[in-house]
C-alpha positions as CSV (number, residue, x, y, z in Angstrom):
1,X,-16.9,21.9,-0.3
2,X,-17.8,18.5,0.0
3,X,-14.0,16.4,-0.9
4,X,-13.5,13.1,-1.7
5,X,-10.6,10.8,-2.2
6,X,-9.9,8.4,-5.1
7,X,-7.4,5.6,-3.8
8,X,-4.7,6.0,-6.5
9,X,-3.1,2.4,-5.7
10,X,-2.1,1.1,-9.7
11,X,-5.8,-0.2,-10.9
12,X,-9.2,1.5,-11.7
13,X,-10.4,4.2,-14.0
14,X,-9.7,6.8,-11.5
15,X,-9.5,9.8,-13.5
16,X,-13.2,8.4,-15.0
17,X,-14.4,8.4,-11.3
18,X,-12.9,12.3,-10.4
19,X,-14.8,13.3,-13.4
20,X,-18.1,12.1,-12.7
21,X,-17.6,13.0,-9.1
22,X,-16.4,16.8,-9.7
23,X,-19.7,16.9,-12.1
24,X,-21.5,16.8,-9.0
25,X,-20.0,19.8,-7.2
26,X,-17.4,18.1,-5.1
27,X,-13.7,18.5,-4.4
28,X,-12.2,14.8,-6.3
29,X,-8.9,14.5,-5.8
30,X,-6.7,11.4,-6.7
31,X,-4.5,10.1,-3.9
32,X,-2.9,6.9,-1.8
33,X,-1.5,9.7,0.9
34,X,-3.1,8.0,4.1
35,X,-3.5,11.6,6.0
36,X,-5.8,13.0,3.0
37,X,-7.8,9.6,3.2
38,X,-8.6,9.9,6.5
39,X,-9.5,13.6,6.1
40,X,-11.7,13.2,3.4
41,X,-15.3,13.2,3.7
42,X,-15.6,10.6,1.4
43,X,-13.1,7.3,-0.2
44,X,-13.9,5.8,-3.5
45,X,-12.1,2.5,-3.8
46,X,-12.0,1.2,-7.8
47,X,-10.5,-1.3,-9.7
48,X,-9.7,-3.4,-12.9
49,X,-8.1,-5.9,-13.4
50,X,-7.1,-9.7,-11.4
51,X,-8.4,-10.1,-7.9
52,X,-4.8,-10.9,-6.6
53,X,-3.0,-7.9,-8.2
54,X,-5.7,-5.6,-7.4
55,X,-5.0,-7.0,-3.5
56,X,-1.1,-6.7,-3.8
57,X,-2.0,-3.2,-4.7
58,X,-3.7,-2.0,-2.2
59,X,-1.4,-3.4,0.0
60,X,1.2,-1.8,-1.8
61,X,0.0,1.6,-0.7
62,X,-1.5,0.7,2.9
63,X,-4.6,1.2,1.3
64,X,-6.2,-1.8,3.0
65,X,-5.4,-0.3,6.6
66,X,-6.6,2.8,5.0
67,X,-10.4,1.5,4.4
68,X,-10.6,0.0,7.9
69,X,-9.8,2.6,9.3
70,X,-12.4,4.2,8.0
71,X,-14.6,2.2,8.2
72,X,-13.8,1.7,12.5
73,X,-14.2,5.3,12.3
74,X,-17.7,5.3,10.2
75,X,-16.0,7.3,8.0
76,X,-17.6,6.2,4.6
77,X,-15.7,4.4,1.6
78,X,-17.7,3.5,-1.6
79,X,-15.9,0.3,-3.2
80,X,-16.7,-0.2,-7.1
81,X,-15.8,-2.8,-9.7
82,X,-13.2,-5.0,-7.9
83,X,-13.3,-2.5,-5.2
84,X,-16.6,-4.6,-4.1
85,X,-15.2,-7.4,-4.3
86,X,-12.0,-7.1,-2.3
87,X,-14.3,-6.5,0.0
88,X,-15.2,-10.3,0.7
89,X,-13.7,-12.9,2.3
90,X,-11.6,-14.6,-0.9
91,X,-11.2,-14.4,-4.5
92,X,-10.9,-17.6,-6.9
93,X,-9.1,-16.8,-10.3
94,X,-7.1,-19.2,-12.5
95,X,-7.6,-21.8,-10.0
96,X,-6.0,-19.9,-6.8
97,X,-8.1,-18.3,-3.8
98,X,-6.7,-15.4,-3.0
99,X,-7.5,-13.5,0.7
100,X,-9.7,-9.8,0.2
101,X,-10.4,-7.6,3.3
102,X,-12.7,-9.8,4.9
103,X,-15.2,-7.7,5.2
104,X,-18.4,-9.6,3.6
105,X,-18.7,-12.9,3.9
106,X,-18.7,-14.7,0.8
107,X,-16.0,-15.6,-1.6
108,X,-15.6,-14.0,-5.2
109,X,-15.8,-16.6,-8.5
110,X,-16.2,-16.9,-11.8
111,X,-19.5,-15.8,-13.7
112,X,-21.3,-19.0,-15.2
113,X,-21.9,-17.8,-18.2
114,X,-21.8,-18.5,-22.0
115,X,-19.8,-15.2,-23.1
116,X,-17.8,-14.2,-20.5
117,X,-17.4,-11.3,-19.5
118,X,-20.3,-10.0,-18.7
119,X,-20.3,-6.7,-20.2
120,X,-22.8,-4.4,-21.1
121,X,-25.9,-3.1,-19.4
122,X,-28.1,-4.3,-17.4
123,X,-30.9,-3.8,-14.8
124,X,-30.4,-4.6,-11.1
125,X,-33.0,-5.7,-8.2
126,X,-32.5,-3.0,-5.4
127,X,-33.8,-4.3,-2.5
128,X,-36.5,-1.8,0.2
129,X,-35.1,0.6,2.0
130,X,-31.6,1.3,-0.6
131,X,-30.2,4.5,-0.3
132,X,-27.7,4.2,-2.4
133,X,-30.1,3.3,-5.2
134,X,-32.7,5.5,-4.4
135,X,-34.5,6.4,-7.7
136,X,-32.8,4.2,-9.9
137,X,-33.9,1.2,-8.5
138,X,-35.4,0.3,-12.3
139,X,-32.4,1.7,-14.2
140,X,-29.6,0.0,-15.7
141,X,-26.6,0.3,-15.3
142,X,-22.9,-0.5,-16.7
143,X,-20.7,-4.1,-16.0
144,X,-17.5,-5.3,-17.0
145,X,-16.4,-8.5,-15.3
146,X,-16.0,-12.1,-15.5
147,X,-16.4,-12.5,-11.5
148,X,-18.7,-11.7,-8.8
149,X,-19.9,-12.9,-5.6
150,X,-23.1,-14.9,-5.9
151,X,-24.0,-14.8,-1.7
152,X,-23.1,-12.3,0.9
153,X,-24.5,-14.4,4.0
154,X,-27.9,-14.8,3.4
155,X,-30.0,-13.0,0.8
156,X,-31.2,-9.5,0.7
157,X,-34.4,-10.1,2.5
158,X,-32.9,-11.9,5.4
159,X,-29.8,-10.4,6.9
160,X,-30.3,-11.6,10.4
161,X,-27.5,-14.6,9.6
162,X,-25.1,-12.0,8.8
163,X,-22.4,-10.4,11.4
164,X,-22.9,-7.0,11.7
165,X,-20.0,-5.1,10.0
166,X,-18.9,-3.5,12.7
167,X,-17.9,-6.6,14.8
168,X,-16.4,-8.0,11.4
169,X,-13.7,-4.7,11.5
170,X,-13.5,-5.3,15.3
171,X,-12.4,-9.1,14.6
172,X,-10.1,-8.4,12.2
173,X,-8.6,-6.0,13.6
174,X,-7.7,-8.0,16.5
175,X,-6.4,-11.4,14.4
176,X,-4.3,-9.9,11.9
177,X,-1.5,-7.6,13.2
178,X,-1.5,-6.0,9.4
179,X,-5.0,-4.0,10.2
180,X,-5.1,-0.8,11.5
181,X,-4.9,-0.4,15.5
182,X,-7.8,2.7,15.3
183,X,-10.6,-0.1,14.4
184,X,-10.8,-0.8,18.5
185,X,-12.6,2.3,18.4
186,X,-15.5,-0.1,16.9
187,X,-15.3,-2.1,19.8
188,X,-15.9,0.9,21.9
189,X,-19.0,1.5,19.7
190,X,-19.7,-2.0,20.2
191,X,-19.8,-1.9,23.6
192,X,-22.3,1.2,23.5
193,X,-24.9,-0.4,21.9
194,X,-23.6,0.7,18.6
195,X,-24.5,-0.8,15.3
196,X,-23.4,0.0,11.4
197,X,-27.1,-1.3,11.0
198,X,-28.5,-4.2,8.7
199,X,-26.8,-4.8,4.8
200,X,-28.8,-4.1,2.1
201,X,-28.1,-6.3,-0.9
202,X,-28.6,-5.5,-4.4
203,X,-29.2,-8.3,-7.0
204,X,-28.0,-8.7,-10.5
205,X,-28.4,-11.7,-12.8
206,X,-26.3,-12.6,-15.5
207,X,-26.1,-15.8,-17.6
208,X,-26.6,-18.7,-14.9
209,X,-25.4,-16.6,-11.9
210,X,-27.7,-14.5,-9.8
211,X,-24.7,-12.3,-8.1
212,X,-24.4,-9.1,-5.9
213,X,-24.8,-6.1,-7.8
214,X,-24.5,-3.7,-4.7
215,X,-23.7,-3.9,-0.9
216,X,-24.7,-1.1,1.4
217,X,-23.9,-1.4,5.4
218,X,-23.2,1.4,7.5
219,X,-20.8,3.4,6.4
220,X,-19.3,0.9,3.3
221,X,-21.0,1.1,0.2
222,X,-20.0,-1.1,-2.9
223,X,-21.0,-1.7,-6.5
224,X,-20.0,-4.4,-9.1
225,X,-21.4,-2.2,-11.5
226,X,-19.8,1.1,-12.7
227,X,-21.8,4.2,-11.9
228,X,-19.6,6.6,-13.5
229,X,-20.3,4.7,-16.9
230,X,-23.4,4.8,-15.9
231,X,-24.9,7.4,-17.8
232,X,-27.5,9.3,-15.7
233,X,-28.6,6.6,-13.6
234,X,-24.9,6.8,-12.1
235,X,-25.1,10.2,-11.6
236,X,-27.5,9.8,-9.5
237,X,-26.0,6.7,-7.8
238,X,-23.4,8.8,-6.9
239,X,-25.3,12.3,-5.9
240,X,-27.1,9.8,-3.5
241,X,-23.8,8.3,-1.7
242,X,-22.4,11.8,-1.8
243,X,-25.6,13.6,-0.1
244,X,-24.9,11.2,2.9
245,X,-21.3,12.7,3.4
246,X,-20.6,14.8,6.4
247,X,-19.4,17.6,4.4
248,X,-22.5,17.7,1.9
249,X,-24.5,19.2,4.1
250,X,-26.7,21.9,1.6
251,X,-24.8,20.6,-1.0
252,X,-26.6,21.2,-4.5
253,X,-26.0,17.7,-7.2
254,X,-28.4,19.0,-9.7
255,X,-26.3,17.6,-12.7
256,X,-27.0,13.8,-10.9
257,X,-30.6,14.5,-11.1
């Protein structure tokens, strides 16, 4: 059976992401135990709340050297809510920037909006090629949050100006001694010829901001919205990022449909 780890590191509706995830058919499980992380087929990264917290967090729990290793590995890890956007470079919130992963260019800031937060639904412009939206590209889908990244290096038709993600893991690991020594196995990929492959960007627009809705790339995938409030068009959000798991081969989602 297909398993899959929900980082358990203080924030996020975690025990609303098990349950739309063990509607599918897999093993969900709610952890920060590094080993299991690693093991799993799949990592779900979520979280509510301020961009700093949600960073001290993860910290907290190694969770941060958890996800790039991982990722060094191309071992997949699905971010959502504020587990997209600690994803990018910074976060700006009550007038401080605070440092995220690193691993999307672009910094995180506030919605300019007249009602903020955005919440509610709403629909989303996937761009060709999504996977992770496959069949839901004209769906909407649920948001709660007053900030969002309104670039990721370019736009979603034009990815050549953005580093690939595996030489941003690569980088990292080799500036900051806090990231996980296992991401030099990306170099070795690298060095191979080796690519996580071009981002795909998915759009949303809300109020004045046009901001990203979704970020695929390799093995990290990221949403600002949340599928498991999703309704159906979640579901099937999800059955589509759990069909590309290693251990989902023949695996039946019928209840994502």
């Amino acid at each position: 059976m297909t398993r899959i780890q929900v980082l358990d590191y203080g924030f996020g509706n975690v025990r609303s992401m098990v349950h739309a995830l063990s509607q599918l058919g897999v093993d969900a499980q709610i952890s920060a135990d590094p080993d299991l992380a690693m093991k799993a087929d799949g990592l779900v990264i979520p979280g509510v709340g301020a961009y700093g917290a949600c960073m001290a967090g993860l910290r907290a729990v190694g969770g941060d050297r958890i996800i790039l290793d991982r990722l060094a590995q191309g071992l997949p890890v699905l971010g959502v809510c504020i587990g997209l956007q600690v994803m990018f470079q910074f976060g700006d919130e009550d007038g401080c920037s605070e440092p995220g992963l690193g691993l999307i260019p672009g910094r995180v800031t506030k919605l300019d909006a007249d009602v903020v937060p955005h919440m509610g639904w709403d629909h989303v412009q996937a761009p060709q090629g999504t996977r992770l939206l496959a069949g839901v590209q004209d769906q909407r889908f649920y948001f709660v949050h007053s900030y969002a990244a309104m670039a990721a290096k370019g736009d979603d038709r034009s990815v050549g100006a953005q580093p690939d993600l595996s030489l941003r893991v690569s980088a990292l690991n080799r500036t900051s001694d806090s990231q996980p020594r296992s991401a030099q196995s990306v170099s070795d990929k690298i060095s191979q010829g080796a690519s996580f492959g071009e981002p795909l960007v998915t759009w949303a627009t809300y109020g004045r901001s046009r901001f990203v809705a979704a970020y695929e790339c390799g093995p990290l995938s990221a949403t600002q919205f949340h599928p498991e409030k999703s309704g159906q068009a979640g579901a099937r959000l999800l059955t589509n990022w759990v069909r590309t798991l290693s251990g989902a081969s023949g695996l039946s989602c019928e209840k994502g449909e």
